[in-house]
C-alpha distance (Angstrom), angle and dihedral (degrees) to the residues before:
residue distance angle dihedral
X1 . . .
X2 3.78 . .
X3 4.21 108.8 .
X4 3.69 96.5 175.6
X5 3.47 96.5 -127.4
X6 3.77 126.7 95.1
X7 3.81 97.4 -177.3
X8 4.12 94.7 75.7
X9 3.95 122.0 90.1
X10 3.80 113.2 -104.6
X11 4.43 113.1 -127.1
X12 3.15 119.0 -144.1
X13 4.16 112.3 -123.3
X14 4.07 106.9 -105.1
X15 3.77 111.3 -95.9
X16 3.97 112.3 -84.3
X17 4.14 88.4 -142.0
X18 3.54 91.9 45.8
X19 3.76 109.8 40.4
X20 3.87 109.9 14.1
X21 3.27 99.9 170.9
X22 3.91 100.4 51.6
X23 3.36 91.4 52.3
X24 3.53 101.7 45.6
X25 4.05 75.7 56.2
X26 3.75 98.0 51.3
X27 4.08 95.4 45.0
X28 3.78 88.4 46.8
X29 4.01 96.4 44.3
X30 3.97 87.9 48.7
X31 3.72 92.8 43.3
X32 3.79 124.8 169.6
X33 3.72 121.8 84.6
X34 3.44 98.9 -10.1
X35 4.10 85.8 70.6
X36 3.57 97.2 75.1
X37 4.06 97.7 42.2
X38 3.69 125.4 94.8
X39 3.78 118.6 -88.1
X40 3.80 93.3 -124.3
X41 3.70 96.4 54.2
X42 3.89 90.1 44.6
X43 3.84 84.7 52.0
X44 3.75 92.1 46.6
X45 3.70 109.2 39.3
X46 4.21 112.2 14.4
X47 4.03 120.9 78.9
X48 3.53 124.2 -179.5
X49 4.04 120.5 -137.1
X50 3.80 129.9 -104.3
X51 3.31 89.6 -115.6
X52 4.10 95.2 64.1
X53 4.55 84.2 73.6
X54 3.69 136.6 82.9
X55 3.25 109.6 -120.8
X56 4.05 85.1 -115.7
X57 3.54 91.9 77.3
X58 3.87 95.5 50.3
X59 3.89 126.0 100.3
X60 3.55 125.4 -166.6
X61 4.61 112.0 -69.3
X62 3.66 91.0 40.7
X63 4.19 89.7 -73.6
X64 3.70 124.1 158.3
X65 3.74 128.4 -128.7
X66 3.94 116.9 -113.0
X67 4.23 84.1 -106.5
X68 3.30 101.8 46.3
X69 3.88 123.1 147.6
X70 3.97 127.5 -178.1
X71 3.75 103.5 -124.9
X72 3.56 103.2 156.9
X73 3.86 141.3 89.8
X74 3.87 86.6 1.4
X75 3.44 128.0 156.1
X76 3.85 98.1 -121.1
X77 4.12 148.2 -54.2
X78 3.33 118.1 -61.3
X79 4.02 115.5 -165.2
X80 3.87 112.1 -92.9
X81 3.65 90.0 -146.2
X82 3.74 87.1 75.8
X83 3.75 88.5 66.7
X84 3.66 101.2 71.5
X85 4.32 89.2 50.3
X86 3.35 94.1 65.6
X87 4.18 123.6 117.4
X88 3.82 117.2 -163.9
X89 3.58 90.4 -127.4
X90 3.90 111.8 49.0
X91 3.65 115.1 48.7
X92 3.75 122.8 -117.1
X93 3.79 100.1 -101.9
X94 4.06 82.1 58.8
X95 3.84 84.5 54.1
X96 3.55 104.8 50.6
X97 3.83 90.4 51.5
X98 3.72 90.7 54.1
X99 4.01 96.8 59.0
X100 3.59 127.9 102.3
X101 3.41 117.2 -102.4
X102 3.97 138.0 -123.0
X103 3.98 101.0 -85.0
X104 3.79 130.7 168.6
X105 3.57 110.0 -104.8
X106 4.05 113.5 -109.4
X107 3.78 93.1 -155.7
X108 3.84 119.2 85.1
């Protein structure tokens, strides 16, 4: 994600084996690209700018608290229920193509 500003620390993405569920949150709340490419490379080679945090989840040296989430200057929601779908080992785009879809009901 491109935040116009060089000057702000980078954060590293939490660590897909470590904290599932907060990354599935920060992949899904930055959105774009980074959807359809595998959790290990997002975890080893994407950071998101300083710039992407409320200040209430800043400590002192530019550090990030344990929950922090980017929530600002994003391009849009994404649907939290996505968050719980997600396997460490296929990327989300992957996931999203392998759920049911919408069909009428047959019973009655």
């Amino acid at each position: 994600m491109d935040s116009g500003d060089m000057q702000k620390p980078l954060h590293l993405f939490p660590n897909p084996e470590k904290d599932k569920q907060r990354f599935n949150i920060w992949v899904c709340s930055i959105g774009g690209d980074i959807i359809g490419l595998d959790n290990d490379d997002i975890y080893k080679y994407r950071r998101v700018c300083h710039a992407h945090f409320e200040e209430k989840f800043c400590y002192r040296y530019k550090k990030l608290s344990d929950i922090a989430i980017p929530t600002l200057n994003l391009p849009g929601p994404t649907s939290l229920a996505k968050f719980t779908l997600l396997d460490e080992r296929r990327p989300l785009r992957q996931m999203q193509h392998d759920q049911p879809r919408n069909l009428p009901s047959t019973s009655k």
